[in-house]
N, C-alpha and C positions, 0 to 999 in steps of 0.2 A: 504494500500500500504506500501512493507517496504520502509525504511528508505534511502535504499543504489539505487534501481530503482528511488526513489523522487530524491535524489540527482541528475540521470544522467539526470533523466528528465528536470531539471532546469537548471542541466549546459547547455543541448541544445537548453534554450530560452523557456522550456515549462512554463509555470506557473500552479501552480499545489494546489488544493484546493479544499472545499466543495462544494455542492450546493447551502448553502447556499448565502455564497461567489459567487459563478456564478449567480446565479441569481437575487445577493442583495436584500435578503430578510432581513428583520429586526428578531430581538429575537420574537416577537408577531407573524409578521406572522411565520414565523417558527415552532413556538408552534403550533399555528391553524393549521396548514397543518400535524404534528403529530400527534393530536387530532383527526382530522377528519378521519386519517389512523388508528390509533387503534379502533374508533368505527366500520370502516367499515371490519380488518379485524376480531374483535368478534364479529360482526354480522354474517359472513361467519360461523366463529368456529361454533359458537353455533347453525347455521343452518344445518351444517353438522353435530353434535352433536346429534341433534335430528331427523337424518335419512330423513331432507325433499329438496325435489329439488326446485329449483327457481322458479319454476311453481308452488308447493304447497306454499313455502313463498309469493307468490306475491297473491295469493288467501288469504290468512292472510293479508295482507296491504289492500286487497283491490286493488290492483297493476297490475303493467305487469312484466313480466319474465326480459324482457332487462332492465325494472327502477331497478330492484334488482343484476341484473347481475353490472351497473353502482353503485348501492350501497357498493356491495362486493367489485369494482376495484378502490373506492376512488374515480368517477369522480367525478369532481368539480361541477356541476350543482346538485349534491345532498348536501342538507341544514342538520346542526347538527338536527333541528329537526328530521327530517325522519329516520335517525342515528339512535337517540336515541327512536324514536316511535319501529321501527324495531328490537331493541333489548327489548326493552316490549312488544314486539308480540311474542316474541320468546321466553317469562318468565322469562327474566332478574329482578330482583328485583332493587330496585334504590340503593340498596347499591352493586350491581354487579357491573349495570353503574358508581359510581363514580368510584368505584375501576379501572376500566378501565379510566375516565378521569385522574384520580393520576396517572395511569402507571405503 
Protein backbone atom coordinates (compact mmCIF):
# COMPACT_ATOMS: atom_id res chain seq x y z
CA UNK A 1 0.00 0.00 0.00
CA UNK A 2 1.41 3.59 -0.68
CA UNK A 3 2.35 5.64 1.74
CA UNK A 4 -0.11 8.72 0.82
CA UNK A 5 -3.66 6.19 0.70
CA UNK A 6 -2.05 4.61 4.44
CA UNK A 7 -2.18 8.11 5.56
CA UNK A 8 -5.95 8.85 4.43
CA UNK A 9 -6.74 5.72 5.71
CA UNK A 10 -5.74 6.53 9.26
CA UNK A 11 -6.77 9.93 9.21
CA UNK A 12 -10.27 8.37 8.88
CA UNK A 13 -9.91 6.17 12.09
CA UNK A 14 -8.74 3.03 9.99
CA UNK A 15 -5.97 1.21 11.47
CA UNK A 16 -3.97 -0.14 9.03
CA UNK A 17 -1.32 -3.04 9.35
CA UNK A 18 -0.10 -6.78 8.66
CA UNK A 19 -1.41 -9.97 9.35
CA UNK A 20 0.54 -10.50 11.21
CA UNK A 21 -0.52 -7.79 13.52
CA UNK A 22 -4.23 -8.72 12.90
CA UNK A 23 -4.19 -11.77 13.87
CA UNK A 24 -1.29 -11.54 16.78
CA UNK A 25 0.70 -13.81 15.61
CA UNK A 26 4.19 -14.14 17.26
CA UNK A 27 7.63 -14.00 15.09
CA UNK A 28 7.59 -18.22 15.40
CA UNK A 29 4.21 -18.71 14.53
CA UNK A 30 4.64 -16.57 11.74
CA UNK A 31 7.65 -18.34 10.55
CA UNK A 32 5.80 -21.73 10.74
CA UNK A 33 2.94 -20.56 8.61
CA UNK A 34 5.64 -19.32 5.94
CA UNK A 35 7.38 -22.55 6.12
CA UNK A 36 4.41 -24.49 5.63
CA UNK A 37 3.54 -22.02 2.45
CA UNK A 38 6.64 -22.42 0.74
CA UNK A 39 6.63 -26.22 1.14
CA UNK A 40 3.24 -26.51 -0.07
CA UNK A 41 3.74 -24.07 -2.96
CA UNK A 42 7.05 -26.26 -4.21
CA UNK A 43 5.35 -29.07 -3.95
CA UNK A 44 2.67 -27.62 -6.53
CA UNK A 45 5.85 -26.30 -8.72
CA UNK A 46 7.42 -29.27 -8.90
CA UNK A 47 4.36 -31.33 -9.46
CA UNK A 48 3.42 -29.37 -12.34
CA UNK A 49 7.05 -29.59 -13.32
CA UNK A 50 6.95 -32.89 -13.95
CA UNK A 51 3.62 -32.89 -16.04
CA UNK A 52 1.57 -34.92 -13.23
CA UNK A 53 -2.16 -34.04 -12.15
CA UNK A 54 -3.32 -34.43 -8.56
CA UNK A 55 -4.61 -37.68 -9.36
CA UNK A 56 -1.25 -39.16 -10.41
CA UNK A 57 0.56 -37.36 -7.22
CA UNK A 58 -1.95 -38.76 -4.88
CA UNK A 59 -1.25 -42.36 -6.47
CA UNK A 60 2.45 -41.58 -5.56
CA UNK A 61 1.57 -40.63 -1.80
CA UNK A 62 -0.56 -43.33 -1.72
CA UNK A 63 -3.30 -40.58 -1.37
CA UNK A 64 -6.54 -38.91 -2.46
CA UNK A 65 -6.77 -36.14 -5.14
CA UNK A 66 -8.55 -33.50 -2.56
CA UNK A 67 -5.53 -34.41 0.46
CA UNK A 68 -3.13 -33.12 -2.38
CA UNK A 69 -5.29 -30.50 -3.68
CA UNK A 70 -5.21 -29.35 0.53
CA UNK A 71 -1.52 -29.99 0.33
CA UNK A 72 -0.87 -27.47 -2.69
CA UNK A 73 -3.47 -24.62 -0.91
CA UNK A 74 -1.45 -24.60 2.41
CA UNK A 75 -4.50 -26.13 4.47
CA UNK A 76 -3.80 -26.34 7.88
CA UNK A 77 -4.70 -29.83 8.65
CA UNK A 78 -1.69 -30.96 6.57
CA UNK A 79 1.51 -31.74 8.99
CA UNK A 80 5.33 -30.47 7.65
CA UNK A 81 5.62 -34.01 7.55
CA UNK A 82 3.46 -34.89 4.57
CA UNK A 83 5.04 -31.60 3.06
CA UNK A 84 8.03 -32.64 3.01
CA UNK A 85 7.36 -36.73 2.27
CA UNK A 86 5.42 -35.11 -0.98
CA UNK A 87 8.25 -33.27 -2.18
CA UNK A 88 10.46 -36.67 -1.81
CA UNK A 89 7.97 -38.32 -3.82
CA UNK A 90 8.20 -35.83 -6.37
CA UNK A 91 12.41 -36.27 -6.32
CA UNK A 92 13.38 -33.47 -4.32
CA UNK A 93 16.62 -34.32 -2.89
CA UNK A 94 17.02 -33.08 0.86
CA UNK A 95 19.34 -30.53 -0.01
CA UNK A 96 16.35 -29.10 -2.59
CA UNK A 97 14.04 -29.35 0.78
CA UNK A 98 16.35 -27.39 2.90
CA UNK A 99 16.83 -24.96 0.39
CA UNK A 100 13.28 -24.38 0.39
CA UNK A 101 13.12 -24.40 4.23
CA UNK A 102 16.01 -21.36 4.02
CA UNK A 103 13.91 -19.46 1.57
Amino acid sequence: MDKAKKQRLEKKGWKVGNVDEFLAFTPDESAYIELKWALSKSVRQRREHKNLTQVQMARLLKSSQSRVAKIEAGDTTVSLDLLVRSLIVLGATRQEVAHVIAG
